[in-house]
C-alpha positions as CSV (number, residue, x, y, z in Angstrom):
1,X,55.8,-82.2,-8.8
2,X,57.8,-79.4,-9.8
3,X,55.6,-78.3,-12.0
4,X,52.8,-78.5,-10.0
5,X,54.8,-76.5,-7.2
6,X,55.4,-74.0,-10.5
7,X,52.2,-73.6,-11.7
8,X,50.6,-73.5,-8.6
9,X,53.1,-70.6,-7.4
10,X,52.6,-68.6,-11.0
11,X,49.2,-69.4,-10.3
12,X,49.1,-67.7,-6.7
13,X,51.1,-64.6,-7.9
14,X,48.6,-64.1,-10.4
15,X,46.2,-63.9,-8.3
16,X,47.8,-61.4,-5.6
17,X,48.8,-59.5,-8.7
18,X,44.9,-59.2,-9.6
19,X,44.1,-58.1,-6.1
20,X,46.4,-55.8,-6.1
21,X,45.0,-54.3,-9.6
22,X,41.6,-53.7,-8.3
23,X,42.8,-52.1,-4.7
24,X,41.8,-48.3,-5.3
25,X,44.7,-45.7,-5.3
26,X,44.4,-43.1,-3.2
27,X,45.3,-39.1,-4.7
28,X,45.7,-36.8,-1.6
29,X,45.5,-33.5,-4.5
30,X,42.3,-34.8,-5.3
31,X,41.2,-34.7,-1.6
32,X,42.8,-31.4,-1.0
33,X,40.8,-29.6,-3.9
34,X,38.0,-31.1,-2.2
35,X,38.0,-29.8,1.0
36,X,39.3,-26.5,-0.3
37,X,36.2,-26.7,-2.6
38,X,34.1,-27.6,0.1
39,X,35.5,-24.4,2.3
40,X,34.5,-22.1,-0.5
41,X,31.4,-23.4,-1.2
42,X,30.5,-23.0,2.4
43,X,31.8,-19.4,2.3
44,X,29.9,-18.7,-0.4
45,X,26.6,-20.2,1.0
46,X,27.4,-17.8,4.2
47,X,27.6,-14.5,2.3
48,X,24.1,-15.8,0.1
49,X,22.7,-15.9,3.3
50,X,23.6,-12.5,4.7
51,X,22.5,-11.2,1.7
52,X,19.3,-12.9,1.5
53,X,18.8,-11.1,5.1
54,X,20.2,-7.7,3.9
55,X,17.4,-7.6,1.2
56,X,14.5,-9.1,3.4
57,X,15.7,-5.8,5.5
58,X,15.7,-3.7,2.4
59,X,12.5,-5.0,1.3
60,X,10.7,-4.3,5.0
61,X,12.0,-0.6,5.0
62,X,10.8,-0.2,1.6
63,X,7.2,-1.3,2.5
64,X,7.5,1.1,5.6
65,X,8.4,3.6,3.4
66,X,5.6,2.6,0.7
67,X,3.1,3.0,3.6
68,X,4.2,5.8,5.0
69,X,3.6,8.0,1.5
70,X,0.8,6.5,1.1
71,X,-0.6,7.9,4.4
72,X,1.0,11.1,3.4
73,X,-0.5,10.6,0.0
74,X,-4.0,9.8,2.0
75,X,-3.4,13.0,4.4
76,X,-3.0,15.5,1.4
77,X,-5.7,14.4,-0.4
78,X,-8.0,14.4,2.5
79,X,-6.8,17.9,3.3
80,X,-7.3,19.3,-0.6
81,X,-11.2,17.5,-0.1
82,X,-11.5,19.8,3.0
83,X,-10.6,22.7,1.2
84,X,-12.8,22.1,-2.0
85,X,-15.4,21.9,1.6
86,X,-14.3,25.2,2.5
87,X,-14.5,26.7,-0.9
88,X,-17.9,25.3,-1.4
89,X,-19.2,27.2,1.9
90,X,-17.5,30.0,1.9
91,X,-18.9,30.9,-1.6
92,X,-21.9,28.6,-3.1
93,X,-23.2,27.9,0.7
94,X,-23.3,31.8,1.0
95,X,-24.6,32.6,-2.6
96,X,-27.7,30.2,-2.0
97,X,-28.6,31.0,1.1
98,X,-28.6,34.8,-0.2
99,X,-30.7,33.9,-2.8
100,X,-34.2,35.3,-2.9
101,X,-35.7,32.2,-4.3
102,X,-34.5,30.3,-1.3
103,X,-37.7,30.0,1.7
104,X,-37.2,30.7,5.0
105,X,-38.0,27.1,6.0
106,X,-35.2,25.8,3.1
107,X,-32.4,27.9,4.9
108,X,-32.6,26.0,8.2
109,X,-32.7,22.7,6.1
110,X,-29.8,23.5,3.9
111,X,-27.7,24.9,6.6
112,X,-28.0,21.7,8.2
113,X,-27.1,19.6,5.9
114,X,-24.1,21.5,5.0
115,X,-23.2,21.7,9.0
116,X,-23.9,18.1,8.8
117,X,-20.7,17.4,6.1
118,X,-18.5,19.9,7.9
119,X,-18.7,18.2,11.4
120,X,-18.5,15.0,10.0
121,X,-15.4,16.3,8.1
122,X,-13.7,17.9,11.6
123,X,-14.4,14.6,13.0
124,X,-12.7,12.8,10.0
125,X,-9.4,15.3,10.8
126,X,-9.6,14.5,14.6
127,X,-9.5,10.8,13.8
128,X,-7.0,11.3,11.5
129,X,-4.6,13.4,13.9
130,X,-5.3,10.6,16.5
131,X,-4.4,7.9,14.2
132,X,-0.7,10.1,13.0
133,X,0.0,11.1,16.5
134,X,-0.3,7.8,18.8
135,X,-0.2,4.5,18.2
136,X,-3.4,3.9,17.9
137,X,-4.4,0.2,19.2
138,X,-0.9,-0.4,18.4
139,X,-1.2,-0.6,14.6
140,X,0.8,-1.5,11.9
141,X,1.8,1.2,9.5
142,X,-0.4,-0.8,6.7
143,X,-3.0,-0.7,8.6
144,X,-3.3,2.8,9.5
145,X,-2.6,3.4,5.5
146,X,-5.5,1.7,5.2
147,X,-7.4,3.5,7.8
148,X,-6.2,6.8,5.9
149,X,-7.3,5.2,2.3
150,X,-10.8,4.1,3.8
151,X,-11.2,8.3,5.2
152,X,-9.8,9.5,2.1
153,X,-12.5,7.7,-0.5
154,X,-15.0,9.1,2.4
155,X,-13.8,12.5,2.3
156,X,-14.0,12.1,-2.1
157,X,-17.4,11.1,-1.0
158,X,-18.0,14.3,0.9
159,X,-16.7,15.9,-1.8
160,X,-19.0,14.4,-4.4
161,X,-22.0,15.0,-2.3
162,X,-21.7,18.5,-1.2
163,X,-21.8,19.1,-5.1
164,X,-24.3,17.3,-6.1
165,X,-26.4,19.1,-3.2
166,X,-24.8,22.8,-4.4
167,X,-25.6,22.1,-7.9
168,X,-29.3,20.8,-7.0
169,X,-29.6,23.9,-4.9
170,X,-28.4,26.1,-8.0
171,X,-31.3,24.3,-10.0
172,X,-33.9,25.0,-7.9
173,X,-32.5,28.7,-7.7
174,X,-32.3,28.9,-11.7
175,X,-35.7,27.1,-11.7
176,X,-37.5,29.6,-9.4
177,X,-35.7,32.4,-10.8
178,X,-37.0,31.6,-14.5
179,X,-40.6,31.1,-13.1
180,X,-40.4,34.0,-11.5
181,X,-39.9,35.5,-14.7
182,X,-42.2,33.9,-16.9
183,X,-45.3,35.0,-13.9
184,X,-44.0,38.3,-13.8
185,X,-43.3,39.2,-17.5
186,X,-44.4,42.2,-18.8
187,X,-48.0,40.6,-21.4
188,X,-48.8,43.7,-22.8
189,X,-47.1,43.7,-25.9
């Protein structure tokens, strides 16, 4: 009976010594250089953050400031058209309508169209000062640089049209001024 008692007491302290094998030990450094890993993380997640919003600020002044010289680019452009306009009036307009090959009846119809693309071009300017100096239906600054690129290919347009009309006028000047050679040419030879 002893040995039963014996074994039976070896038997329990085994097992309470396997129990106490498998309990898990617990390293308070390990804990500590989590949490302190845990505070930096979470300090470094902050300053991503107010970073991240720093350049979504940087990157909305920068397309204020890409629109803005674009509607300054628009503006110049627009205002180097008119003076091409100008140019074109002041001396071709003047030259043709001077011409002796021009009619009577082609003077009205060439002054009007040429007063046609100069008011429509003082209206383009107006528009475009009302657009620069107000708000403007409260628009964005992308829109109104689109506004100003939409007015800008239209004032290239003017631009392109006024010479096509000067340089058709120019034809029919050279044209009329040859025949008029050719019928009055001296045929006594």
């Amino acid at each position: 009976m002893k040995i039963k008692i014996l074994t039976t007491g070896i038997a329990l302290l085994l097992s309470i010594n396997i129990h106490a094998q498998g309990m898990p030990v617990y390293d308070n450094t390990n804990f500590v250089s989590l949490v302190k890993s845990l505070v930096e993380s979470a300090k470094q997640t902050s300053q991503l953050l107010k970073t991240a919003e720093f350049l979504k600020q940087q990157k909305e002044n920068l397309e204020k400031v890409n629109n803005v010289v674009r509607q300054m680019n628009a503006v110049r452009e627009i205002g180097r058209n008119n003076q091409r306009l100008i140019q074109v009036v002041q001396n071709d307009l003047r030259d043709i309508l001077n011409s002796p090959y021009i009619r009577p009846d082609e003077m009205t119809r060439i002054s009007d169209s040429f007063n046609a693309i100069v008011q429509n071009s003082l209206e383009t300017m107006d528009f475009i000062d009302q657009i620069l100096s107000s708000d403007y239906l409260k628009m964005s600054d992308a829109e109104r640089a689109n506004i100003l690129k939409q007015k800008e290919e239209e004032s290239k347009e003017m631009v392109s049209n006024i010479s096509i009309r000067t340089r058709r006028y120019k034809d029919i000047i050279s044209f009329r001024k040859m025949q008029d050679k050719i019928n009055n040419r001296d045929t006594a030879y």
